[in-house]
C-alpha positions in Angstrom: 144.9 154.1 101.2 142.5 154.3 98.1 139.1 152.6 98.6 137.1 152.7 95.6 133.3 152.2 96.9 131.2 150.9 93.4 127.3 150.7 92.8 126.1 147.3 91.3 124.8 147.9 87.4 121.5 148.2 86.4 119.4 144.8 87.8 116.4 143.5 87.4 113.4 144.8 88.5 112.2 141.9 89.8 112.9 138.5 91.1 112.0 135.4 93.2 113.8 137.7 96.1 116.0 140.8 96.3 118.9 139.0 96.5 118.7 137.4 93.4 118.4 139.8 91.0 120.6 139.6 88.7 122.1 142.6 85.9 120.3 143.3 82.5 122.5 143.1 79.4 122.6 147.5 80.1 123.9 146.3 83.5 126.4 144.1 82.1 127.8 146.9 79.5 128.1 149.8 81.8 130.0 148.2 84.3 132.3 146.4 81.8 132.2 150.6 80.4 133.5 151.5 84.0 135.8 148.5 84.6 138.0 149.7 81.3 137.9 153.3 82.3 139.2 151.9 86.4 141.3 149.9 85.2 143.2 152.9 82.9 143.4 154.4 86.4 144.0 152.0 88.7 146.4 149.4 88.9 145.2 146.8 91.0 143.8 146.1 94.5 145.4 144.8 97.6 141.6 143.7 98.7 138.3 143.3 97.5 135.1 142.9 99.0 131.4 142.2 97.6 128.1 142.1 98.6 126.6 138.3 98.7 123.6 139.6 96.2 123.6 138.4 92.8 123.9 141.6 90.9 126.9 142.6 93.1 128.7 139.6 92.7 128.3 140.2 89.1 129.1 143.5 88.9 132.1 142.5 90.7 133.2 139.4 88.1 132.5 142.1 85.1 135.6 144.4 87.3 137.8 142.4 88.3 138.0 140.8 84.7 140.3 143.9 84.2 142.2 143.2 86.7 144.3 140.1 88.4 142.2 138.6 91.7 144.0 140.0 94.6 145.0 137.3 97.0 142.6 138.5 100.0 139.0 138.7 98.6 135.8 138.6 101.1 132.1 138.2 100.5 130.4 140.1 103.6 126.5 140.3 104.6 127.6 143.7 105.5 127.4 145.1 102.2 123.7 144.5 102.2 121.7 147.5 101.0 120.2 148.0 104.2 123.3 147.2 106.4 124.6 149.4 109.5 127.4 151.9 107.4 129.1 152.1 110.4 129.5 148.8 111.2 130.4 148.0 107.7 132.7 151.0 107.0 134.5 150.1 110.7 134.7 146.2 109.4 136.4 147.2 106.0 138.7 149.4 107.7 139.7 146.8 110.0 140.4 144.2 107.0 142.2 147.0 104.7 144.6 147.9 108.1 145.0 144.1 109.0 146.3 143.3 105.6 148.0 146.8 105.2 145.8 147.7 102.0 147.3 150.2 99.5 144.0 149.8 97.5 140.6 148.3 97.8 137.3 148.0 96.2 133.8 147.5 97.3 130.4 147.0 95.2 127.7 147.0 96.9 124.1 148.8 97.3 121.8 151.7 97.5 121.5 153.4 100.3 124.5 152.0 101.6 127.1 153.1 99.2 126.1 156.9 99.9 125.4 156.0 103.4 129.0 154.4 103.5 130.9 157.7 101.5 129.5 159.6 104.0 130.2 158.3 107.0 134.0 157.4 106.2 134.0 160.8 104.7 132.5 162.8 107.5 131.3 166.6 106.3 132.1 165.9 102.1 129.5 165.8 99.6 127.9 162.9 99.7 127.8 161.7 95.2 124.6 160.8 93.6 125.3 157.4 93.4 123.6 156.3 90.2 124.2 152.7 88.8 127.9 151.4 87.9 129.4 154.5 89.3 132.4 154.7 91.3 133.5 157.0 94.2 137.3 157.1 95.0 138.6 158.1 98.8 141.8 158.5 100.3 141.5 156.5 103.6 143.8 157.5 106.7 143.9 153.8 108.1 145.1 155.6 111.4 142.4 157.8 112.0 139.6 155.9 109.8 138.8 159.2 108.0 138.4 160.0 104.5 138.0 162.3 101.9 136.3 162.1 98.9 138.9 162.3 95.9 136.8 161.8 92.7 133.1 160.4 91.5 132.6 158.6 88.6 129.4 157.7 86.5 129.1 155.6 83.0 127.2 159.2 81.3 131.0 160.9 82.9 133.3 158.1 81.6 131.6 158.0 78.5 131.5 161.9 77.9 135.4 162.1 79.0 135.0 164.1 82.0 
């Protein structure tokens, strides 16, 4: 199984609370910049998850306008930046083997997108997760492990490499 673990785009640097920062119009463009270059790569997903923040769940609308809303969709609290990775990697995994996920996506935070990588992915390098990039793994939904197929930033996608 692909999961394709995404970085929320530039936010705010401040707000009434952490949660509710919301994109700048940068934001905005660069993940709209990554959601064309995904979707050129990437037909669809079986599941998608996002974290309940305000500049995930906007990332996450700027995404999935490239693509049709997969019928099994979940907001979780465990896609908070400062969230367990394990607990959240082993409660993805459960939803992606419960629904028998060929693909999935997740947008979330720093530290917990790296964190996430690199516990799924055990002994790979862990990317430099800068905003609106994207890290692709090939999940063994047996075994729960992963390997780290590809890493993906706007300056990349916009440089062609």
């Amino acid at each position: 199984m692909k999961l394709y673990i995404m970085r929320h785009g530039q936010a705010q640097i401040t707000a009434s609370s952490d949660s509710a920062r919301q994109l700048t119009p940068q934001g905005h463009q660069e993940t709209e910049i990554m959601a064309k270059w995904l979707r050129s790569n990437e037909q669809g997903f079986d599941l998608t998850f996002v974290s309940p923040y305000v500049r995930a769940k906007q990332t996450f609308d700027n995404v999935i306008n490239e693509f049709v809303m997969p019928e099994h969709h979940y907001e979780l609290d465990e896609l908070t930046p400062d969230s367990n990775p394990q607990m959240c990697g082993d409660a993805l995994l459960a939803y992606c083997a419960q629904h028998k996920a060929n693909s999935a996506l997740v947008v979330s935070h720093l530290p917990l997108v790296g964190l996430l990588v690199n516990d799924l992915c055990r002994g790979d390098l862990v990317p430099a997760f800068a905003t609106s990039s994207i890290a692709c793994l090939d999940i063994d939904l047996e075994s729960w492990q992963g390997n780290l197929l590809w890493h993906k930033t706007v300056n990349q996608v916009l440089m062609g490499a």
